[in-house]
LOTOR-614007 format. One record per residue: residue number from 1; x, y, z of N, C-alpha, C in turn. Coordinates in steps of 0.05 Angstrom, whole numbers, plus 32768, in hexadecimal, padded with zeros to 4 digits. Example, Ala and Ser with C-alpha at 12.3 -4.5 7.8 and 13.67 -1.06 7.14 Angstrom:
BEGIN
(1, (8108, 7F8E, 809C), (80F6, 7FA6, 809C), (8108, 7FBE, 809C)) (2, (8101, 7FD3, 808E), (8111, 7FEB, 808F), (8102, 8001, 809D)) 
***
This chain:
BEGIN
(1, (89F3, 8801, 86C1), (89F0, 87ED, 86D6), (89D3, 87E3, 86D6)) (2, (89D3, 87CB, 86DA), (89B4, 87BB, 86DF), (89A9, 87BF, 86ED)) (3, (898F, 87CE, 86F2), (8982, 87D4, 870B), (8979, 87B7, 8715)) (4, (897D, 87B8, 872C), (8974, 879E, 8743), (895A, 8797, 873D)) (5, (894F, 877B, 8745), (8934, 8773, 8742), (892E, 8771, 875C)) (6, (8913, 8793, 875C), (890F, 878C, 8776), (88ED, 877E, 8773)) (7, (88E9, 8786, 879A), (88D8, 876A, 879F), (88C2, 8767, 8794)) (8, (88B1, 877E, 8785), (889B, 8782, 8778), (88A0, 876D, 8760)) (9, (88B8, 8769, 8756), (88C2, 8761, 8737), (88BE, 8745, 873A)) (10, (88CB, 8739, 8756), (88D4, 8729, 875E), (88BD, 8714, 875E)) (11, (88A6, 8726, 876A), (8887, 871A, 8776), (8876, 8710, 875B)) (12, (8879, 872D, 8744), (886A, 8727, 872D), (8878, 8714, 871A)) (13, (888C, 870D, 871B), (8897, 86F6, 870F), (8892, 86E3, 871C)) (14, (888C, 86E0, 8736), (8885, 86C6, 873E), (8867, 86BC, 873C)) (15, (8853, 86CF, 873B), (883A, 86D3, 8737), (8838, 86C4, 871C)) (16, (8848, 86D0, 86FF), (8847, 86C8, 86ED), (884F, 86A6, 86E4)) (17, (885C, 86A2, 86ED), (886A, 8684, 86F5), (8855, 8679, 86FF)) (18, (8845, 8678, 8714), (882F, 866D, 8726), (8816, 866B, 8709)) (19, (8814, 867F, 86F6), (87FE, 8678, 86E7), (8801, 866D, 86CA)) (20, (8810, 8658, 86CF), (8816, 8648, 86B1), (8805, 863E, 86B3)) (21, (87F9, 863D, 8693), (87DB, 862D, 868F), (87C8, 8635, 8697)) (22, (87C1, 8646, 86A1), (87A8, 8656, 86A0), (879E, 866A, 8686)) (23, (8780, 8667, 8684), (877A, 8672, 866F), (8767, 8686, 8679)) (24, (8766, 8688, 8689), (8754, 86A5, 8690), (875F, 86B4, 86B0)) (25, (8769, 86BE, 86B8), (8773, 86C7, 86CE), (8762, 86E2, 86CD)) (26, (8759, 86E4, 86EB), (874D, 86FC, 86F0), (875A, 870B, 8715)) (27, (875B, 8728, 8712), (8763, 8735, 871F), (8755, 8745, 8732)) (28, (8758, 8749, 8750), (8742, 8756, 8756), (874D, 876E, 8759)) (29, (8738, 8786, 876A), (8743, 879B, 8772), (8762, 87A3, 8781)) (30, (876C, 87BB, 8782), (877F, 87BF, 8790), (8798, 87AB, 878F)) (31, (8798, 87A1, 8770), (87A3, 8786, 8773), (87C1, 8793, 8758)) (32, (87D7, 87A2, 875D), (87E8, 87B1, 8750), (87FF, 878E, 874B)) (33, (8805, 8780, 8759), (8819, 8771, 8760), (880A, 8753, 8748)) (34, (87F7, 874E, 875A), (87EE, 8733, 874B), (87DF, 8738, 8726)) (35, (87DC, 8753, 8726), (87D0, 8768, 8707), (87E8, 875B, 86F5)) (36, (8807, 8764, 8703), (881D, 876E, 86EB), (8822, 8742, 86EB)) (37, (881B, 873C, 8703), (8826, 8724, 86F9), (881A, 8712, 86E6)) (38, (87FF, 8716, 86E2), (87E7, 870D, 86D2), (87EF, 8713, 86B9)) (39, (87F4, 872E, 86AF), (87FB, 873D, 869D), (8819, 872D, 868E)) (40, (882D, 8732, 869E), (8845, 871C, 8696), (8845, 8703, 8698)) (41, (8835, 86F3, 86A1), (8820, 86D8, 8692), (881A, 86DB, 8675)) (42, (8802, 86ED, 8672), (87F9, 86EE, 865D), (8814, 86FF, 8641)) (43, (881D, 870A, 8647), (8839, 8716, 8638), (884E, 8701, 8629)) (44, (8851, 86E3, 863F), (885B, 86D4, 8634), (8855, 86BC, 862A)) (45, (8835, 86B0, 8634), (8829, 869A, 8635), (8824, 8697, 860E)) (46, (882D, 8680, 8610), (882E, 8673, 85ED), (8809, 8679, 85E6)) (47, (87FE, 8667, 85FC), (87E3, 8671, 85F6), (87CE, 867D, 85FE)) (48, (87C3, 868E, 85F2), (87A6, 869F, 85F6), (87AE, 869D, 8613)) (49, (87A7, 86AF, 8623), (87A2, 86C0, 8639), (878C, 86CF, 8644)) (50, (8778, 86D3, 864C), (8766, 86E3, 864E), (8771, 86EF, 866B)) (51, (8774, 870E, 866D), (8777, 8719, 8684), (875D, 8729, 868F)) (52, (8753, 872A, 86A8), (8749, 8738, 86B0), (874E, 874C, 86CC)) (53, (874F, 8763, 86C6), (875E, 8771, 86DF), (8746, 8783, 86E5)) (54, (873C, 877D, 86FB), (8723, 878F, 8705), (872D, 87AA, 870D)) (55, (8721, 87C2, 86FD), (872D, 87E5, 86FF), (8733, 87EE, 86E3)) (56, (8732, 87D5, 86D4), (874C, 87DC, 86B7), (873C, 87DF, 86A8)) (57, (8738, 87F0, 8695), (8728, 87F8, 8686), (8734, 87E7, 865E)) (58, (8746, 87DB, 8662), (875A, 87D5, 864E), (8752, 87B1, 864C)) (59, (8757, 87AA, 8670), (875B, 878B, 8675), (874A, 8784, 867C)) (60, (872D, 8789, 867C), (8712, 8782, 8688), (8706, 8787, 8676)) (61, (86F6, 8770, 866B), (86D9, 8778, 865A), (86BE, 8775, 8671)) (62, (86B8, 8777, 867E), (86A5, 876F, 868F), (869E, 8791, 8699)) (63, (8680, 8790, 8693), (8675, 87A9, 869E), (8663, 87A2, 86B3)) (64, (8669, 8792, 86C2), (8655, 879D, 86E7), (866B, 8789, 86ED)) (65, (8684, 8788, 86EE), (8690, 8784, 870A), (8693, 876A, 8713)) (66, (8694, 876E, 872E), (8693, 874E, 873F), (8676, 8739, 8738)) (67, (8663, 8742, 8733), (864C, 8735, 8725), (8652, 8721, 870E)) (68, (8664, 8728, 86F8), (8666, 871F, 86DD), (867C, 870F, 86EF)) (69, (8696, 8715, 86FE), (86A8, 870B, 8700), (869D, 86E9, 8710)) (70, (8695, 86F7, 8726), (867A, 86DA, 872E), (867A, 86C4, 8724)) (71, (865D, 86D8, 8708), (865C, 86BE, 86F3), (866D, 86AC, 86F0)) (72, (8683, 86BE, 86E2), (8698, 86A8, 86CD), (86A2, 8690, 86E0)) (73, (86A5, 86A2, 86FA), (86AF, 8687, 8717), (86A1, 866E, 8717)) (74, (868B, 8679, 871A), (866F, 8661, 871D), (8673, 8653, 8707)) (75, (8678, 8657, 86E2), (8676, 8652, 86D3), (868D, 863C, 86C9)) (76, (869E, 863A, 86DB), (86BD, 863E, 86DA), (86D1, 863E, 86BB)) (77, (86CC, 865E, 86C0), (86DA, 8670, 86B3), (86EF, 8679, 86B6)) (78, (86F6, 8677, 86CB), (8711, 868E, 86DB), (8727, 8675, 86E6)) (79, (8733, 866E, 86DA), (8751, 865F, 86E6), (8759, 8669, 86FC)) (80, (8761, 8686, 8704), (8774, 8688, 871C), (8767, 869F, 8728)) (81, (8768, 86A7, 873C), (8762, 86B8, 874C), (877B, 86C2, 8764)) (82, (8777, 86DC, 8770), (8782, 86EB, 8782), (8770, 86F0, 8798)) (83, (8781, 86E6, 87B5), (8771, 86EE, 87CC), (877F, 86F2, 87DF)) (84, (8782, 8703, 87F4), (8798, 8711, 8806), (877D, 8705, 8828)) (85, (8794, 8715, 883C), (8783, 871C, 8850), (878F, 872F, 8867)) (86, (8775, 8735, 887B), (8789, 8740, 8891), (8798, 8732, 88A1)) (87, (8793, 871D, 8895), (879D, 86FD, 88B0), (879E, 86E0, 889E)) (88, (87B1, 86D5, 8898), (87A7, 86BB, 888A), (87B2, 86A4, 889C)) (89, (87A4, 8691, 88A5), (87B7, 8674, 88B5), (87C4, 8661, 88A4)) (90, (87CC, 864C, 88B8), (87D0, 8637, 88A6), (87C1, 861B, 889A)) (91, (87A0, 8625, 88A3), (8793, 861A, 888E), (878B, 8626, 8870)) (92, (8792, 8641, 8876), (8790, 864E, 885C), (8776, 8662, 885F)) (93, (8765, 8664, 8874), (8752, 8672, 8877), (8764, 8690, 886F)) (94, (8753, 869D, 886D), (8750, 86BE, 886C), (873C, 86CA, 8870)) (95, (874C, 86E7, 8881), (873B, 86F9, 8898), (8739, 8718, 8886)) (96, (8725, 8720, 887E), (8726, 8739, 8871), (871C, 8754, 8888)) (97, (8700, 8743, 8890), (86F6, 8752, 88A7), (8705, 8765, 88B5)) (98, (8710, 8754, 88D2), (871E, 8763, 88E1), (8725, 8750, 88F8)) (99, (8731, 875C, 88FF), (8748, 8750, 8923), (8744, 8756, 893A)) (100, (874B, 874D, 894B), (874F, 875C, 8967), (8736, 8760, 8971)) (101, (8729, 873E, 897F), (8713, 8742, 898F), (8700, 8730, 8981)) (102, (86E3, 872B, 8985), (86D1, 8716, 8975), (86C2, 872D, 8961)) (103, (86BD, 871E, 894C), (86A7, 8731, 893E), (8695, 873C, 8948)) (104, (867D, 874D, 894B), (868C, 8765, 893D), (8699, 877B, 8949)) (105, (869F, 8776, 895F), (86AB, 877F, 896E), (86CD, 8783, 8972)) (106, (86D2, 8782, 894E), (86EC, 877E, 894C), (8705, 879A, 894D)) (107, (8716, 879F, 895B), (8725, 87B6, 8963), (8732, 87C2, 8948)) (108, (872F, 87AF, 8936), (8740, 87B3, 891C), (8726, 87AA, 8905)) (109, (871F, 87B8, 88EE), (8712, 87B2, 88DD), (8721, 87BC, 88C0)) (110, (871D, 87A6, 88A4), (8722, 87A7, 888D), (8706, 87A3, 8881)) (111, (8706, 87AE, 8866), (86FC, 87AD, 8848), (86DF, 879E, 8851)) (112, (86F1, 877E, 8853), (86D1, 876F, 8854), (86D9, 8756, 8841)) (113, (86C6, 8749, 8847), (86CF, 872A, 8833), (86C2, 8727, 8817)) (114, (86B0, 8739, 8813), (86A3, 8741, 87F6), (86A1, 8723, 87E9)) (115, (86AB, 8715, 87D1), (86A9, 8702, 87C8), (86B8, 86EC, 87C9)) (116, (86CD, 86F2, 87E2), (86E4, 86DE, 87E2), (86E8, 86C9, 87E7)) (117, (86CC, 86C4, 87F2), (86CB, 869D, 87FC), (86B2, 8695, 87E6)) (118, (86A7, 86AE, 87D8), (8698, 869B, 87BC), (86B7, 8690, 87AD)) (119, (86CB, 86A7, 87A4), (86D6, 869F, 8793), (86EF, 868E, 8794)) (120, (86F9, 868D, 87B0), (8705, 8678, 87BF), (86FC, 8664, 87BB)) (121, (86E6, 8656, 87BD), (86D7, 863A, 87BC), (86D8, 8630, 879B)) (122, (86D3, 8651, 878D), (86D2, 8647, 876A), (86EA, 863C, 875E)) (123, (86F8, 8651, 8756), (8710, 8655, 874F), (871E, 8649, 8753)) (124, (8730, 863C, 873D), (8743, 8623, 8748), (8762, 8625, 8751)) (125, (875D, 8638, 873D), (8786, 863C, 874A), (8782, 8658, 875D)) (126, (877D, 865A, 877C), (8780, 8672, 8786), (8797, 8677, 8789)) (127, (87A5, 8697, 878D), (87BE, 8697, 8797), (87BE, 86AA, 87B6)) (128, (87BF, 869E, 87C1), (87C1, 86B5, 87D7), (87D9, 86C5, 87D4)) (129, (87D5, 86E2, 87D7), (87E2, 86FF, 87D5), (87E2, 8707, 87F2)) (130, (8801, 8709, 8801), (8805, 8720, 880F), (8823, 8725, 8817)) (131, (8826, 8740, 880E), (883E, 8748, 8810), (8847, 8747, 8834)) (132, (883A, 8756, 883A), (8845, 8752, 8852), (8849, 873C, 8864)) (133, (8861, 8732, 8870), (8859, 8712, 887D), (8866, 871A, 8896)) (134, (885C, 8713, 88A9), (8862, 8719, 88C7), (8841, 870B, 88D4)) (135, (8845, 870C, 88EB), (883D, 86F8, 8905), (8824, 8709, 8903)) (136, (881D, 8719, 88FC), (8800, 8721, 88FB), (87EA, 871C, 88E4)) (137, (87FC, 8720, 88D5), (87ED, 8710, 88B5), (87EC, 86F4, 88C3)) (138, (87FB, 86E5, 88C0), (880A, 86CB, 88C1), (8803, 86BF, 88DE)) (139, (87E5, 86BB, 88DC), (87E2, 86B1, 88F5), (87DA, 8698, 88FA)) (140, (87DB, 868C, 891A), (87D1, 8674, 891C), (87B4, 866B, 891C)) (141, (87A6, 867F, 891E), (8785, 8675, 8915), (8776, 8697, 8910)) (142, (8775, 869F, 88FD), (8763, 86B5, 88ED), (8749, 86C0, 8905)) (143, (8741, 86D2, 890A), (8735, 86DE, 8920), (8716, 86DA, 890F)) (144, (8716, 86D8, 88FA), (86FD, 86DC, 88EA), (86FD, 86CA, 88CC)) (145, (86F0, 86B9, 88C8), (86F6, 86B0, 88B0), (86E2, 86C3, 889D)) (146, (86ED, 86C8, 8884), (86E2, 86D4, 8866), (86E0, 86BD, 8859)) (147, (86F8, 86B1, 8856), (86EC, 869D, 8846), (86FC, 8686, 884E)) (148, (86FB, 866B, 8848), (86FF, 8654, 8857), (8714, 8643, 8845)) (149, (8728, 863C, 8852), (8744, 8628, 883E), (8729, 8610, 883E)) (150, (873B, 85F9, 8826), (8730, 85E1, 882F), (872C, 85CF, 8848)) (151, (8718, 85C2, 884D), (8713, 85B4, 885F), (8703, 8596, 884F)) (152, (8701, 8587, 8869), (86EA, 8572, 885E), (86D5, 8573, 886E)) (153, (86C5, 8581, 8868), (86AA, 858F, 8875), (8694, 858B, 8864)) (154, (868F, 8578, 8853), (8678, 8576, 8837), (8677, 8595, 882B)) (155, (8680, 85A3, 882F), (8679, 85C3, 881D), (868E, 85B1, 87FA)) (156, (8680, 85BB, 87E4), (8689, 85B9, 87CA), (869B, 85CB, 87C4)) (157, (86B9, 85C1, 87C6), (86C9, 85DE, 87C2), (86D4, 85D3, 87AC)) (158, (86D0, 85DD, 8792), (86E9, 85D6, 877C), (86FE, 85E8, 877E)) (159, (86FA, 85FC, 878A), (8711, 860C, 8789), (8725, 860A, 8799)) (160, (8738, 861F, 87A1), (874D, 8625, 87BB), (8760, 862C, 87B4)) (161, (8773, 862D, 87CB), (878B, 8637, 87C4), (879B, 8626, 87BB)) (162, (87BC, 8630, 87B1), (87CD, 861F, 87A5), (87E7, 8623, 87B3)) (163, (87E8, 863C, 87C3), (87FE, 8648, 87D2), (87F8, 8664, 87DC)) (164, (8808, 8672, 87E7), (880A, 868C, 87FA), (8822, 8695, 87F2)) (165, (8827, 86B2, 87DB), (8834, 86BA, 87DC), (8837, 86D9, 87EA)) (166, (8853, 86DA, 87F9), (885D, 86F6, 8806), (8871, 8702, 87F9)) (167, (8876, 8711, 880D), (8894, 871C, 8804), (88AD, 8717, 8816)) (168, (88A6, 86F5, 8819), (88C0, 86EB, 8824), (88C3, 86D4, 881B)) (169, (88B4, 86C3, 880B), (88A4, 86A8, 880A), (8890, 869F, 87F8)) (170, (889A, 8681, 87E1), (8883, 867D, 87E0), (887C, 8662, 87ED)) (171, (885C, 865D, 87F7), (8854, 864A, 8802), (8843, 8636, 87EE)) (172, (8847, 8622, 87E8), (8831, 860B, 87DA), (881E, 8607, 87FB)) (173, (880C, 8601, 87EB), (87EF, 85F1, 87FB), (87EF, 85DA, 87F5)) (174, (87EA, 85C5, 8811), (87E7, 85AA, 880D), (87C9, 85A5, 880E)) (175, (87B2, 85A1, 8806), (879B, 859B, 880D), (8796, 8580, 8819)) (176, (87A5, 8577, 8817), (87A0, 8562, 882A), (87AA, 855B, 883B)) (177, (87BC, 856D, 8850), (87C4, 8570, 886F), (87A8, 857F, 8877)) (178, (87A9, 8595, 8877), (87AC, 85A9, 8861), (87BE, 85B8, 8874)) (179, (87C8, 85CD, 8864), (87E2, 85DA, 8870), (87F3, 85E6, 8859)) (180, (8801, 85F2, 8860), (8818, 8600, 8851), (8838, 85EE, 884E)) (181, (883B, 85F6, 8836), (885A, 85E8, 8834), (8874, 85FD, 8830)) (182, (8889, 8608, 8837), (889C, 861D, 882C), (88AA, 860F, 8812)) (183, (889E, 861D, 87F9), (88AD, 860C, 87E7), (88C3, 8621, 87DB)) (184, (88CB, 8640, 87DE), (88D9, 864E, 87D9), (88DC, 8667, 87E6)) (185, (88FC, 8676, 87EF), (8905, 8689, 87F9), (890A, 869E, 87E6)) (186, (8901, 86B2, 87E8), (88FD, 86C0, 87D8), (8929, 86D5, 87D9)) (187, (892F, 86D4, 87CA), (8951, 86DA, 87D2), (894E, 86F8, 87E3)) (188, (8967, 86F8, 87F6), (896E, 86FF, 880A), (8964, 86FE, 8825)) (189, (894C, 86EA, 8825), (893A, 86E6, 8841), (8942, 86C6, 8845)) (190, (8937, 86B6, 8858), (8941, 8696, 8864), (892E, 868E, 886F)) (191, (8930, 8674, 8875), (8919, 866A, 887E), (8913, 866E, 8894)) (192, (8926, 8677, 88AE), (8926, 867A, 88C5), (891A, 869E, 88C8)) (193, (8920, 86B1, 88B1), (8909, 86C9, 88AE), (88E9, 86BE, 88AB)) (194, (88EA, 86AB, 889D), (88CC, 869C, 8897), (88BF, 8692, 88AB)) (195, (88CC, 8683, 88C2), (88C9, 8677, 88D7), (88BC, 868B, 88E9)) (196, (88CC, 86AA, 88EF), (88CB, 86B5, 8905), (88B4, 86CB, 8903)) (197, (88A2, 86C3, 88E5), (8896, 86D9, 88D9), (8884, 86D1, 88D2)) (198, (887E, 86B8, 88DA), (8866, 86A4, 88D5), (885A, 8698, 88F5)) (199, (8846, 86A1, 88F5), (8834, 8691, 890C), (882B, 8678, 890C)) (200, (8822, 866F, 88EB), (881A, 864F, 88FC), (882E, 863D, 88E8)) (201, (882B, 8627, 88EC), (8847, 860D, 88E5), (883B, 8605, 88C8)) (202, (8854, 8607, 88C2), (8851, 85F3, 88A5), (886F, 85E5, 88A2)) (203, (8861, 85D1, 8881), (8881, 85C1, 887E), (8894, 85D7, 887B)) (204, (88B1, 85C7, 8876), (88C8, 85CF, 886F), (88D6, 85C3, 8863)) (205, (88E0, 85BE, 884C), (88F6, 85AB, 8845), (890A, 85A9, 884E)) (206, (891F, 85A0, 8853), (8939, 8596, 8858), (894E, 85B7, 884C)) (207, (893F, 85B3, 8831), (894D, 85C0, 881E), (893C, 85D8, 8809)) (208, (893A, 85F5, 881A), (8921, 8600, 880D), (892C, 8618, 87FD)) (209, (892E, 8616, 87E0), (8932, 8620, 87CA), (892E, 863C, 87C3)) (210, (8945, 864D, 87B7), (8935, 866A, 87B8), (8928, 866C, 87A1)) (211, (8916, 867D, 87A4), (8904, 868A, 8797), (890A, 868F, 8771)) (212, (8907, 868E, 8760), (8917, 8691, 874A), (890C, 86A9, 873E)) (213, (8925, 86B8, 8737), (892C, 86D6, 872F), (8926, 86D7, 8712)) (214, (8910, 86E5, 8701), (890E, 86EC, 86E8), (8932, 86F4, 86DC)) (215, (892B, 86E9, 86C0), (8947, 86EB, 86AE), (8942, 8714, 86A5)) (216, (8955, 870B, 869A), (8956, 872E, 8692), (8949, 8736, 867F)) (217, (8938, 8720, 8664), (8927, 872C, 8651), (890C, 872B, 865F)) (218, (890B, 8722, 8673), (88ED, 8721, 8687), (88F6, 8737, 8695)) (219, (8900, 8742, 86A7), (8901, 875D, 86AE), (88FB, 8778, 8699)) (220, (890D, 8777, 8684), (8907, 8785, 8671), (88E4, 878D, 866C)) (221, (88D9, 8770, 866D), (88C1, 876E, 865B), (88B0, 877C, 8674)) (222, (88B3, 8778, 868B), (88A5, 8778, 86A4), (88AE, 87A1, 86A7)) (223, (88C3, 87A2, 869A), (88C7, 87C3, 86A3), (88C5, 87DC, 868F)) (224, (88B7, 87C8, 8677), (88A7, 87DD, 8660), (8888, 87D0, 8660)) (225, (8888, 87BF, 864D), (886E, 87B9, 8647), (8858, 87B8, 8662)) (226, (8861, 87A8, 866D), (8852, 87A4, 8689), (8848, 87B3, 8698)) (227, (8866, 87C5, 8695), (8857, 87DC, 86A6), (8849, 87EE, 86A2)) (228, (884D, 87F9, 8687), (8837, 8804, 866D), (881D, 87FB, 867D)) (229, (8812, 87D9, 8672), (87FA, 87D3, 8678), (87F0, 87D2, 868F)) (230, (8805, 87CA, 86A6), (87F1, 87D0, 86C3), (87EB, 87E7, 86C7)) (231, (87FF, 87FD, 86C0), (87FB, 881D, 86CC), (87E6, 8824, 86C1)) (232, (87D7, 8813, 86B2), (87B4, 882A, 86A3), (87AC, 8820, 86B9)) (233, (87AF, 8810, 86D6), (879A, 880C, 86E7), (87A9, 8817, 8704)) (234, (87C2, 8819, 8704), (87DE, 8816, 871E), (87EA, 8831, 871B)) (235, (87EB, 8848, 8708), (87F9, 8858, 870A), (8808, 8855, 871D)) (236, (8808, 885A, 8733), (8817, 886D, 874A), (8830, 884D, 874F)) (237, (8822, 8838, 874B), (8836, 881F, 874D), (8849, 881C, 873D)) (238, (8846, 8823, 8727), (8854, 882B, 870D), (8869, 8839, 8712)) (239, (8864, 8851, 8722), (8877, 8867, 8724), (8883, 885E, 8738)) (240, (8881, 884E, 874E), (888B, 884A, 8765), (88A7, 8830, 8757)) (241, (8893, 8820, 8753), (88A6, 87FE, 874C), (88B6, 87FF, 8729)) (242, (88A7, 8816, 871D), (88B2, 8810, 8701), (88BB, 882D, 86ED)) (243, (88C9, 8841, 8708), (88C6, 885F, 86FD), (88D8, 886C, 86DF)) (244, (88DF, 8857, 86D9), (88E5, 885A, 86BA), (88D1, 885A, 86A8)) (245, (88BB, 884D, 86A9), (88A9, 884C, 8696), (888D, 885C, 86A1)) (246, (888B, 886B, 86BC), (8878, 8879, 86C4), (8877, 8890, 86B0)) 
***
């Protein structure tokens, strides 16, 4: 019997899809989901691929880190990027800081915004990453901005986002509302889960499409090779989402 494609599979196939035509994709920390999807990009892409997965001692040539990674941004080097938050709206801002109350006086604190509104502004294809989608991520205005969606404010942004993907949803970005659009349901969830799990408004089509499910030689490829190459950085993800090849 076929083991089911679950939602990890589901996400990194969609990840991979999102980066056609890119020739340099880079990965940041803690980043197991958007790693394997980069990876099955580069696994099937006709041409040259350059991966970079920050931790990986295999998929990273870069010896100091976020510094070199920088560069290549500024340089524009890096096609796509990954950026999550504790809070994202529907201008696309993201909150890494923290919640609950004004800075810094905040009841709830995260990580920190480290380089995410340099490389937000660079980077041209961002993807926003977060699994979890509910009314607290998914809010109507971010308690703290890290780093800033587009606006028309004279700041030089070549970069931004392109969409928001979860694990119910994916969203395209309009930059010129600016705002979110639901362009896919990811199968067994609806738009009215999307609705009740989302804090601020975006479009909707008439008619909003599910999510499209990897064929079965893409699973295959995604449940040896792939997982081979993320686990030199993911172990324990490996064993969790792909425990045949742990």
């Amino acid at each position: 019997m076929t083991q089911p494609i679950s939602r990890q599979e589901l996400l990194i196939f969609t990840i991979s899809r999102l980066l056609q035509g890119c020739r340099h994709v880079a990965v940041g920390a803690s980043s197991p989901i958007p790693g394997a999807g980069a990876l099955l990009y580069r696994a099937q892409a006709e041409a040259r691929t350059f991966i970079t997965v920050l931790g990986s001692t295999r998929f990273n040539s870069m010896t100091n880190g976020g510094v070199e990674l920088f560069d290549m941004a500024a340089q524009g080097r890096v096609d796509a990027f990954f950026l999550g938050g504790g809070q994202i709206d529907g201008h696309a801002n993201i909150n890494l800081v923290g919640a609950g109350g004004a800075y810094p006086q905040t009841s709830v604190r995260w990580p920190g915004s480290f380089g995410s509104a340099y490389l937000y502004h660079l980077v041209p294809r961002v993807i926003l990453f977060r699994e979890e989608h509910s009314r607290r991520v998914m809010v109507p205005k971010v308690d703290f901005i890290s780093a800033a969606g587009p606006r028309d404010d004279g700041v030089f942004r070549p970069g931004g986002p392109i969409g928001l993907l979860t694990n119910l949803c994916w969203f395209t970005f309009d930059r010129q509302r600016p705002g979110f659009r639901l362009q896919s349901v990811h199968p067994g969830h609806s738009v009215e889960e999307v609705r009740d799990n989302t804090g601020f408004d975006f479009e909707c089509p008439a008619i909003v499409p599910e999510t499209m499910s990897p064929d079965a030689a893409t699973l295959t490829l995604m449940r040896t090779r792939i997982a081979r190459e993320i686990g030199e950085s993911y172990p324990r993800f490996v064993k969790q989402v792909f425990p045949e090849a742990a």
